[in-house]
C-alpha positions in Angstrom: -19.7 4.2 17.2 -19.9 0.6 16.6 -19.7 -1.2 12.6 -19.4 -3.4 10.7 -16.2 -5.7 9.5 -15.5 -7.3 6.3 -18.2 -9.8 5.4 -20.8 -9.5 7.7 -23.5 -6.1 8.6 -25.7 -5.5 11.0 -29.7 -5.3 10.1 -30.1 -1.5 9.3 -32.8 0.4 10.9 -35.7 1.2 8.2 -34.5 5.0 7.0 -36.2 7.0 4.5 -33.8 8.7 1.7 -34.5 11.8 2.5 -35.8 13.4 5.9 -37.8 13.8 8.2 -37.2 10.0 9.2 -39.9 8.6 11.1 -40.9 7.5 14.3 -39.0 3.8 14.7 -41.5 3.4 17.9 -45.4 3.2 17.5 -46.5 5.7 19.8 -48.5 3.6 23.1 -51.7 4.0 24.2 -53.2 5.8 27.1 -54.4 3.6 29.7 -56.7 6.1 31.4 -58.8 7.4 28.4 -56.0 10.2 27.5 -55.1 10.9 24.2 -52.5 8.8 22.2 -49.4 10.7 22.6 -48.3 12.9 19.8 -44.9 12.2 17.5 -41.5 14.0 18.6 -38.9 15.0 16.0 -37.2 12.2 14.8 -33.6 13.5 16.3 -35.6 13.2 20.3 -36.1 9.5 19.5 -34.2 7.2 22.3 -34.0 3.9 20.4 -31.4 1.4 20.8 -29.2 0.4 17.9 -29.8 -3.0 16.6 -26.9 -5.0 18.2 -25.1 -8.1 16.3 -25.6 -11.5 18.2 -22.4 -12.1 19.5 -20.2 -14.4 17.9 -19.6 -17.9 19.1 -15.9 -19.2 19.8 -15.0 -21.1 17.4 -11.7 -23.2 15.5 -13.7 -24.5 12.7 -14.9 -22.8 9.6 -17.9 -21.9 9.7 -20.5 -20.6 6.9 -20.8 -16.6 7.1 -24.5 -14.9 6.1 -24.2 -13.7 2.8 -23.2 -9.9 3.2 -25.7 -6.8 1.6 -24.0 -6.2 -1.7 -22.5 -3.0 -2.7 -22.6 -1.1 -6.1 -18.7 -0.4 -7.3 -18.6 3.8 -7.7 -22.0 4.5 -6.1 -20.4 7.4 -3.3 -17.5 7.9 -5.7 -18.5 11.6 -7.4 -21.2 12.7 -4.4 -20.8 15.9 -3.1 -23.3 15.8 -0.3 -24.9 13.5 1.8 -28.7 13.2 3.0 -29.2 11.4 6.7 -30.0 8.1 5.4 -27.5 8.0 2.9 -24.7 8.8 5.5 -26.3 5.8 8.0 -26.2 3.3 5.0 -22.6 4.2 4.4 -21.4 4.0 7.6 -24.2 0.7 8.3 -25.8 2.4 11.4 -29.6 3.5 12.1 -30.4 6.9 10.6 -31.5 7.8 14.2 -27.9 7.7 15.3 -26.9 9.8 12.1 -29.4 12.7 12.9 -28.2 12.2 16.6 -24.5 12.7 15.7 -25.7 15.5 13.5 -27.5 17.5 16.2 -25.2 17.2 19.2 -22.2 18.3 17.0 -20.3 15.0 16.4 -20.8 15.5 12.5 -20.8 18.7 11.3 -23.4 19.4 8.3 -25.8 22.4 7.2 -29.5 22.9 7.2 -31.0 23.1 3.9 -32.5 26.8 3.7 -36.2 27.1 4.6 -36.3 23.4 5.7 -35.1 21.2 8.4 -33.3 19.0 6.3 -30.3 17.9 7.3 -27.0 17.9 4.6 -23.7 16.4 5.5 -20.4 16.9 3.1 -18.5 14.7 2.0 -15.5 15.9 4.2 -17.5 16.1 7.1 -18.7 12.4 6.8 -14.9 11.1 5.4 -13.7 12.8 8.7 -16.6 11.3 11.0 -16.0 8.0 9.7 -12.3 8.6 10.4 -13.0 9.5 13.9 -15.0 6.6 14.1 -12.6 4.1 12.6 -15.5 3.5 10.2 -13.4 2.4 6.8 -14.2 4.8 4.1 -13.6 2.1 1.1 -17.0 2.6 -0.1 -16.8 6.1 -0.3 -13.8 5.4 -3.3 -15.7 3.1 -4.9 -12.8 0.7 -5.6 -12.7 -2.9 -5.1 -10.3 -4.2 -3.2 -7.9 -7.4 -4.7 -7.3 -10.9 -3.1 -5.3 -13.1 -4.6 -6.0 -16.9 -2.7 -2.9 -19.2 -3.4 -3.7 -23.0 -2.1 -3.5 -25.8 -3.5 -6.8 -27.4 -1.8 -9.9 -26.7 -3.9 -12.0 -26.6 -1.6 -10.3 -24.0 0.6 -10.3 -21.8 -3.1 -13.8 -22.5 -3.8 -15.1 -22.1 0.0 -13.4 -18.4 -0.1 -13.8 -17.4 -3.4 -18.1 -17.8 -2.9 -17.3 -15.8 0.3 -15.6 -12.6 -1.4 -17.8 -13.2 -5.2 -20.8 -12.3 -2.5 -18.6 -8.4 -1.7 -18.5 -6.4 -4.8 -15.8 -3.9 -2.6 -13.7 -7.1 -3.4 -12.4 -8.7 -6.7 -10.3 -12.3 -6.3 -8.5 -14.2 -8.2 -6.5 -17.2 -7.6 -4.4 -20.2 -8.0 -3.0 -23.5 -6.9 1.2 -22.8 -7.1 4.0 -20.5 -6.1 5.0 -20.2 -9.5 1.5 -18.8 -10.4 1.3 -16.9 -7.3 4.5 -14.7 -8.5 2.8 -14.4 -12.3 0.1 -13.0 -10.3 1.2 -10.8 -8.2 2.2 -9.2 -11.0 -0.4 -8.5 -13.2 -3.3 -8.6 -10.8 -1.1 -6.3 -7.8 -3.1 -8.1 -4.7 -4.1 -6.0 -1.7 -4.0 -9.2 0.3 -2.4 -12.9 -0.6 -4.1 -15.4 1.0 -1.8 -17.9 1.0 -0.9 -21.7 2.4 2.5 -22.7 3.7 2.5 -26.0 1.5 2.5 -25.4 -1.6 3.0 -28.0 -4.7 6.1 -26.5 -6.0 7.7 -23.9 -3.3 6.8 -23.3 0.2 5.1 -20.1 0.9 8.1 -18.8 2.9 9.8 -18.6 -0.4 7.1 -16.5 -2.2 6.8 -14.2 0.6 10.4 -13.3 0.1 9.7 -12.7 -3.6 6.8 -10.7 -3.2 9.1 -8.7 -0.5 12.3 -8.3 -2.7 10.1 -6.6 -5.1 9.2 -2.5 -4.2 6.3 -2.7 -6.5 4.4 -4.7 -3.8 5.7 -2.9 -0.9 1.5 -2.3 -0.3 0.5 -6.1 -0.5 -0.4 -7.9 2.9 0.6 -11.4 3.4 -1.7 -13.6 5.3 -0.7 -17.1 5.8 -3.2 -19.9 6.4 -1.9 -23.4 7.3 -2.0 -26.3 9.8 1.6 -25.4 10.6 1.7 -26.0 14.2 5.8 -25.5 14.8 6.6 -21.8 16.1 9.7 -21.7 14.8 8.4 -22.1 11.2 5.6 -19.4 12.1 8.2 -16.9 13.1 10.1 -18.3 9.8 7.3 -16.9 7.8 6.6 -13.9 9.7 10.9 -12.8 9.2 10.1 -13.5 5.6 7.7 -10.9 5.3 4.3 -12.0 6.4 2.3 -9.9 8.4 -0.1 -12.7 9.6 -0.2 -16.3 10.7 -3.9 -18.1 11.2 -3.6 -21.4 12.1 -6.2 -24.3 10.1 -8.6 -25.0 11.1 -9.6 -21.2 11.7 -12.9 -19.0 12.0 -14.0 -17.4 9.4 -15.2 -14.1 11.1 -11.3 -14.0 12.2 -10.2 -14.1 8.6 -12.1 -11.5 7.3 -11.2 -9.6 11.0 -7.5 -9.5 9.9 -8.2 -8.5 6.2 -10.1 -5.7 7.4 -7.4 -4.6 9.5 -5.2 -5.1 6.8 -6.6 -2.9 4.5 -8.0 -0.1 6.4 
């Protein structure tokens, strides 16, 4: 089951809220003067998933498409799930959803007197599991990025990026002496931070950020034009768990964060 990462999602197939879900394929016409052919159940459709253009190779940053925003808590309190709920959740076609549901890949119920198809919310939490499909959006809470650089426009390029997500809230700042007030208050999910910093270098703020069991949970991504290995795997024994080289790809970034915080 392919989906999305952070930042980016596939176009959706057109689903309905409720079922049956229609026909995504018009029906062709008879050549020979037969009749047009009738409508199968939606679950017999053979369509193809919409696939994502592959991404081009790339060491530069590069402007993402703004990705479809989410409302904060929506899924939070739902007990059960209709088809095309479960395929905007998990951002495939509702055609794949009823297909899952029918050949036993995700388990559900039939409404009574109806074929309408219900899925719980275990049984969808343990298909996206299955799936590797994150279930963030499920909780309905935000995840937190704190960006430490001293370069505004590597703050202002990702702060637009993550303000577009509402799974994410960000804050950030320009110093190590900031980034340990922050860390703080704000308990980051992910640092983004640079190796050169004004004050401190970001090999000394890891090790803060590590000497303290309160932020056991926050990941540590470095981003800097640091080029010596032996100052990578400086960083890395002082308790980052990534290096990305500048200039990087975007799509790369939010790759790792995903990872990250799955």
């Amino acid at each position: 089951m392919s989906h999305e990462t952070l930042g980016t999602h596939q176009p959706h197939d057109a689903f309905n809220p409720d079922e049956p879900a229609t026909q995504a394929t018009q029906a062709t016409q008879a050549t020979q003067g037969t009749q047009g052919t009738q409508a199968t159940e939606a679950s017999q459709a053979i369509q193809a998933e919409p696939q994502a253009a592959p991404q081009a190779q790339s060491n530069t940053v590069v402007e993402q498409p703004a990705p479809v925003p989410l409302t904060p808590g929506r899924w939070a309190h739902k007990k059960v799930f209709t088809t095309g709920e479960a395929a905007e959740i998990c951002k495939v076609s509702q055609q794949t959803i009823i297909r899952c549901f029918d050949s036993g890949r995700l388990s559900g119920f039939r409404v009574p007197g109806s074929k309408f198809r219900r899925i719980p919310r275990s049984e969808l939490i343990k298909f996206m599991r299955n799936n590797e499909i994150p279930t963030d959006i499920l909780d309905g809470v935000s995840k937190r990025i704190l960006i430490v650089d001293d370069d505004p426009a590597i703050v202002s390029f990702f702060g637009d990026l993550f303000a577009r997500d509402s799974r994410y809230s960000l804050k950030s700042c320009g110093t190590g002496y900031d980034a340990g007030l922050l860390t703080e208050s704000f308990r980051p999910n992910i640092l983004l931070l640079d190796y050169m910093l004004p004050d401190i270098n970001g090999n000394l703020v890891c090790k803060r950020i590590r000497e303290n069991p309160a932020l056991a949970g926050t990941k540590i991504i470095i981003i800097s034009g640091v080029v010596n290995q032996a100052e990578i795997n400086a960083l890395l024994a002082a308790g980052a768990d990534e290096f990305i080289q500048k200039p990087f790809s975007v799509q790369h970034v939010l790759d790792r964060i995903n990872a990250l915080v799955a």
